[in-house]
Structure formats: C-alpha cells, structure tokens
Gaussian input, Z-matrix of N, CA and C with variables (Angstrom, degrees):
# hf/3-21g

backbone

0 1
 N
 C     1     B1
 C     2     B2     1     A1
 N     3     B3     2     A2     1     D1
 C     4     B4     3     A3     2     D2
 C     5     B5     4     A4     3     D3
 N     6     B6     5     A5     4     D4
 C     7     B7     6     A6     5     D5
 C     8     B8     7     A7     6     D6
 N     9     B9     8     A8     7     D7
 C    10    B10     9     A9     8     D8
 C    11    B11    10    A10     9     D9
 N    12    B12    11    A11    10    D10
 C    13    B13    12    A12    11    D11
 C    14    B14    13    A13    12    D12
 N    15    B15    14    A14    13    D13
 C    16    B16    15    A15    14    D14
 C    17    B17    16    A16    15    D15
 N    18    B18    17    A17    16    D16
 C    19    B19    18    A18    17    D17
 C    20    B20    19    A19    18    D18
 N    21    B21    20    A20    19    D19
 C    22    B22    21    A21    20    D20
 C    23    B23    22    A22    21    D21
 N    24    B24    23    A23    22    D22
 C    25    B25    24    A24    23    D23
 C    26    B26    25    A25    24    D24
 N    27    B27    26    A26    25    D25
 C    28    B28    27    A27    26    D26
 C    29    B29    28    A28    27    D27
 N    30    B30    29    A29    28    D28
 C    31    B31    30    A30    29    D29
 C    32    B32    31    A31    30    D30
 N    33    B33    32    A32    31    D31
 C    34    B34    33    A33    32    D32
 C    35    B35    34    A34    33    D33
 N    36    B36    35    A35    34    D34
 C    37    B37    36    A36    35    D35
 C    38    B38    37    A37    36    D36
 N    39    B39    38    A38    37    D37
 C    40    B40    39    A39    38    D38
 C    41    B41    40    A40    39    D39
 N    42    B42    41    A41    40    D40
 C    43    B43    42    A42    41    D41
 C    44    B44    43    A43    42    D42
 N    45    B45    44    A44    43    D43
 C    46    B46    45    A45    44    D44
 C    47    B47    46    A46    45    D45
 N    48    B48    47    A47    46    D46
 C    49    B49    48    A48    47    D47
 C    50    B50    49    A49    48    D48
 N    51    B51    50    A50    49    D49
 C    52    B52    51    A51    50    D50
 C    53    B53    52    A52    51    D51
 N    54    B54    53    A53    52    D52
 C    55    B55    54    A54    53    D53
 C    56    B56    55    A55    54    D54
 N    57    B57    56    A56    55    D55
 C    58    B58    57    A57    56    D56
 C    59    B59    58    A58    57    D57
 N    60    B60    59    A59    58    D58
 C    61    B61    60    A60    59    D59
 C    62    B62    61    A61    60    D60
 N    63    B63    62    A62    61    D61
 C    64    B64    63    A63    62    D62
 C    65    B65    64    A64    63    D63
 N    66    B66    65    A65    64    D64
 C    67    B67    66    A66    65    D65
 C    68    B68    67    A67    66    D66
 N    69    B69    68    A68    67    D67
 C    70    B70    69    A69    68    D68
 C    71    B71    70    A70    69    D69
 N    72    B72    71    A71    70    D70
 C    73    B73    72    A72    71    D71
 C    74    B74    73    A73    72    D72
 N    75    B75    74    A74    73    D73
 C    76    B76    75    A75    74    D74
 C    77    B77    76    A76    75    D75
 N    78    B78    77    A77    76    D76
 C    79    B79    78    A78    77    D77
 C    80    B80    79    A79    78    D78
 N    81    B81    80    A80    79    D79
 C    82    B82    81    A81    80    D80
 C    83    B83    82    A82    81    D81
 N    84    B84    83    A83    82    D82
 C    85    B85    84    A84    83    D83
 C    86    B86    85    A85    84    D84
 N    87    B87    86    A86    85    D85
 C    88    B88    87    A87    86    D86
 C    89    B89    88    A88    87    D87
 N    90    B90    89    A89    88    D88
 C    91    B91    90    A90    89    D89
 C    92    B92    91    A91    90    D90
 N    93    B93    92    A92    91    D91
 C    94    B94    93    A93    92    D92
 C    95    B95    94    A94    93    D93
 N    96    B96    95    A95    94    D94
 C    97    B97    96    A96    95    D95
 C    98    B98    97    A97    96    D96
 N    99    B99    98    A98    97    D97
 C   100   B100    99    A99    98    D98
 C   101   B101   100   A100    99    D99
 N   102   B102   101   A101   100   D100
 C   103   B103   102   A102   101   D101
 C   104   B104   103   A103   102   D102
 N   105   B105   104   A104   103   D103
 C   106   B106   105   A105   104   D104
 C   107   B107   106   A106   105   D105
 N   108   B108   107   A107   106   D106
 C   109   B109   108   A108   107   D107
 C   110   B110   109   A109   108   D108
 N   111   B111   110   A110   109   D109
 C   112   B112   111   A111   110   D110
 C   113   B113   112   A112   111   D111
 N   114   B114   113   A113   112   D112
 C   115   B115   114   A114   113   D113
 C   116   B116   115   A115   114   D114
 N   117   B117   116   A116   115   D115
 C   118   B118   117   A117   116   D116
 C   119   B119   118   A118   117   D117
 N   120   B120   119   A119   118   D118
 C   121   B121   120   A120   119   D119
 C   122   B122   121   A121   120   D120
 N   123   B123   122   A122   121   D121
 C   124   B124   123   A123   122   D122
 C   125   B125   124   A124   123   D123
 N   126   B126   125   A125   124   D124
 C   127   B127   126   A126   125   D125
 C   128   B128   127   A127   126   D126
 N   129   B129   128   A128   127   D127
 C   130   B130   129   A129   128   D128
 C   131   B131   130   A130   129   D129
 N   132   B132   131   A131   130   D130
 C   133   B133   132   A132   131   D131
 C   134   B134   133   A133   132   D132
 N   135   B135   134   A134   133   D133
 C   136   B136   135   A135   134   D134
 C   137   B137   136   A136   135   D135
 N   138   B138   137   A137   136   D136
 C   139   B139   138   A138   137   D137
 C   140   B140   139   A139   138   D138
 N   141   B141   140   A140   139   D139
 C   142   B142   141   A141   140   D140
 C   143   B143   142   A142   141   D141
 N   144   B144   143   A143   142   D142
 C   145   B145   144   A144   143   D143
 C   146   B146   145   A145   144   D144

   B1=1.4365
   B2=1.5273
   B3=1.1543
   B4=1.9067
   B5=1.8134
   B6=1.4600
   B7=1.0482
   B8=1.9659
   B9=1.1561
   B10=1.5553
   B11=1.4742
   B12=0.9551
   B13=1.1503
   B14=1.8088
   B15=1.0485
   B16=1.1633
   B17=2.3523
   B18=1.0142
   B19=1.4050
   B20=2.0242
   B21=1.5996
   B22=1.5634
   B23=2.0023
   B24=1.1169
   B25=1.6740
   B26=0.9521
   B27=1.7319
   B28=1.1279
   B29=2.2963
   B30=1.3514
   B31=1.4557
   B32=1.5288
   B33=1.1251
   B34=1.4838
   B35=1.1871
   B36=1.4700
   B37=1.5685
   B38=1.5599
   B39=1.2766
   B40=1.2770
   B41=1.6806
   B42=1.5494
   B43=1.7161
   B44=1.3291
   B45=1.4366
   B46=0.7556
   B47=1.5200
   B48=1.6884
   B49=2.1922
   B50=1.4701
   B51=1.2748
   B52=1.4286
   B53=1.9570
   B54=1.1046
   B55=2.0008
   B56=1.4570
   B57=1.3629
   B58=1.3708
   B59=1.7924
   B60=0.9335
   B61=1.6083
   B62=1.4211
   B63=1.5032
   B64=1.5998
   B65=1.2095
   B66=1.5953
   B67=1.6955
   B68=1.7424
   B69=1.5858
   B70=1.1718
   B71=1.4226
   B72=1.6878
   B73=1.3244
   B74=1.0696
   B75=1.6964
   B76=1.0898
   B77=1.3946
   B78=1.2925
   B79=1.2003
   B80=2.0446
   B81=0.9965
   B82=1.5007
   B83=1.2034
   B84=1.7325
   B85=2.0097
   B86=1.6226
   B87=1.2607
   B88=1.7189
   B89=1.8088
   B90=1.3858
   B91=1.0479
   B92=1.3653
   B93=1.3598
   B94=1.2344
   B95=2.4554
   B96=1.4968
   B97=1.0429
   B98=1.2650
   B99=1.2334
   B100=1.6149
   B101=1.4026
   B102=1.5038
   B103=1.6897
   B104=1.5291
   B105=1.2369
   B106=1.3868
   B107=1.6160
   B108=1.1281
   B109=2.1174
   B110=1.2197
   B111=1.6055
   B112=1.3245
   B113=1.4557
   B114=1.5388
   B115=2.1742
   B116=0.6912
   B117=1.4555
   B118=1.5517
   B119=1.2691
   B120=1.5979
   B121=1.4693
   B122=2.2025
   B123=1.1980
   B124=1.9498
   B125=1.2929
   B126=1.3380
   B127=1.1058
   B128=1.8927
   B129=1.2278
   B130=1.7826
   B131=1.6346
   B132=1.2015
   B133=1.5566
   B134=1.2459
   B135=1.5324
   B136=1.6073
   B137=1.1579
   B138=1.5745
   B139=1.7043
   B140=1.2810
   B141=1.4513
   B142=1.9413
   B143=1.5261
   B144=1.4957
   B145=1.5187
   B146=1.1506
   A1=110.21
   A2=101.91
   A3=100.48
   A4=93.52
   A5=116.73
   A6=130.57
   A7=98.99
   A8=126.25
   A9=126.77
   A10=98.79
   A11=166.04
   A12=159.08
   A13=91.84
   A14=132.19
   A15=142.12
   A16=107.13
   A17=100.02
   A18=88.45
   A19=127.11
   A20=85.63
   A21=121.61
   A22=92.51
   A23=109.86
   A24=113.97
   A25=125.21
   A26=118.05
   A27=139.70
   A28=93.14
   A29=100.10
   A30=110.27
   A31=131.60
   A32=116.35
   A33=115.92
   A34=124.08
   A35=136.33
   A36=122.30
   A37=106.77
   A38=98.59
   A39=100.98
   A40=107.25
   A41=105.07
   A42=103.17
   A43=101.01
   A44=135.95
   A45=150.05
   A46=128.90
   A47=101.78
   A48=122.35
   A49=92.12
   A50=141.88
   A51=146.97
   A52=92.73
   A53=93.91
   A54=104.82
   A55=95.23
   A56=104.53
   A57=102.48
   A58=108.69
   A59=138.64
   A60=131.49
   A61=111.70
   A62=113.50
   A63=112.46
   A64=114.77
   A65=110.32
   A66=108.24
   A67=95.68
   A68=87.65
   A69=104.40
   A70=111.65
   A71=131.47
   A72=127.24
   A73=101.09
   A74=119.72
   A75=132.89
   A76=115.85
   A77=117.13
   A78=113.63
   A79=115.44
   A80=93.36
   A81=91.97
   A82=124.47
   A83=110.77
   A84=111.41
   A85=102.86
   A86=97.68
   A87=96.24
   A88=95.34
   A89=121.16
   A90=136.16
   A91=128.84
   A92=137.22
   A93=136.23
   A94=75.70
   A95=113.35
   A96=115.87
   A97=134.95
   A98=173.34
   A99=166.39
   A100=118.35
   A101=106.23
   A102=99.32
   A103=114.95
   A104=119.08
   A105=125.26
   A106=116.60
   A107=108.01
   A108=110.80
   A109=111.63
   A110=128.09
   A111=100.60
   A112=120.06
   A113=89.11
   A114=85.74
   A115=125.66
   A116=120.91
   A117=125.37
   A118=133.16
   A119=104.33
   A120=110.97
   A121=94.94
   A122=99.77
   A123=122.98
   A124=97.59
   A125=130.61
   A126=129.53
   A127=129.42
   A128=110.58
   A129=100.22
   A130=102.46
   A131=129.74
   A132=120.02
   A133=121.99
   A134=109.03
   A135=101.57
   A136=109.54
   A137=138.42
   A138=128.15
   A139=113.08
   A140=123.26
   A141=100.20
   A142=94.45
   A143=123.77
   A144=120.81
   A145=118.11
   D1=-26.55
   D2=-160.65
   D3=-90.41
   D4=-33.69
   D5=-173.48
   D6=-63.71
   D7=-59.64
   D8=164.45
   D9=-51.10
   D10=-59.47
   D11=-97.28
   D12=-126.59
   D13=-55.74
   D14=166.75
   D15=-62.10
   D16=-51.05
   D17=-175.28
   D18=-65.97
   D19=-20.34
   D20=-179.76
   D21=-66.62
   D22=-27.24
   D23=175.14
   D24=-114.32
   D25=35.39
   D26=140.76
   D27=85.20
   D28=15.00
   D29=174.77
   D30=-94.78
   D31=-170.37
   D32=170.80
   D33=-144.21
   D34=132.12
   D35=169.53
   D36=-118.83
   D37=155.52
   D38=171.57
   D39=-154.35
   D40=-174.14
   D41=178.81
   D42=-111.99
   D43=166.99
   D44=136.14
   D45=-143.04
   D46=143.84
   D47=-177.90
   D48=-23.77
   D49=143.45
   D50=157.69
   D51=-112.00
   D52=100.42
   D53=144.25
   D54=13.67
   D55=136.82
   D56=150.81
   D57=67.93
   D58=-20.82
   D59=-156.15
   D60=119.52
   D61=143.07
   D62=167.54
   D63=99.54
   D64=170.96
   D65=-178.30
   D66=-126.29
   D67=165.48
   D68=-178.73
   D69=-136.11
   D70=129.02
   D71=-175.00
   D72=-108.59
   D73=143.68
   D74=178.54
   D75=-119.35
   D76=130.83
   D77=-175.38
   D78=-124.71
   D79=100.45
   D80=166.50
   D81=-90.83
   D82=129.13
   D83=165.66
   D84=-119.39
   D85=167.36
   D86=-178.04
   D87=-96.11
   D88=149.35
   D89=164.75
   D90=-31.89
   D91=141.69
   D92=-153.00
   D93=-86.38
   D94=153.87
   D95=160.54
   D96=-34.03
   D97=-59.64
   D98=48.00
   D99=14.37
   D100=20.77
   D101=167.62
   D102=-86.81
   D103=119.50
   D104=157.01
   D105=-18.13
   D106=113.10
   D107=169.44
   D108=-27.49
   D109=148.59
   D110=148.23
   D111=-104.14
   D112=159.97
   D113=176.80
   D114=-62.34
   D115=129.21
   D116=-175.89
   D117=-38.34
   D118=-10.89
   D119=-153.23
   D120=-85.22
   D121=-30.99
   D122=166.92
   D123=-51.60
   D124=-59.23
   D125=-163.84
   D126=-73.77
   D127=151.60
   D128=-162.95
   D129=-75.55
   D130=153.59
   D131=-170.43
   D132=-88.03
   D133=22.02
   D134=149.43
   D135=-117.78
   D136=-4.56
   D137=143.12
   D138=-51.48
   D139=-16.04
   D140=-159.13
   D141=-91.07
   D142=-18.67
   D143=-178.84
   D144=-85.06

C-alpha cells in the first residue's frame, strides 16, 4: 500500500541491509516545483551523494 501510495507521487521506496542488523526504508519524492534544496546536512548520508 505505502509502496502505491509513494509511486502515485511520481516516487520510490525501497528497503535496504541497515549496518549492524535490520532494515531500512527509503523513500524518495521529487521536490515540490520552486522549493529551495534541502541541506545536505537533513538529509541521510547516502541521499546527499
């Protein structure tokens, strides 16, 4: 459900191994039109690369 719900906004989720044990979901959306970037520093450190 969350997976439609996210692709319906032109996005993507997926899982990924988390370090150590566990999962981790990632969710990408594309930016609202004229929204300012955000700083990388917000962002998790394998989005900012």
């Amino acid at each position: 459900m969350a997976r439609g719900f996210v692709e319906a906004m032109g996005g993507t989720l997926g899982a990924e191994d988390t370090p150590g044990g566990g999962l981790t979901m990632v969710l990408t959306l594309r930016a609202a039109r004229g929204a300012p970037p955000a700083p990388a520093a917000e962002l998790p450190a394998h989005a900012a690369t």
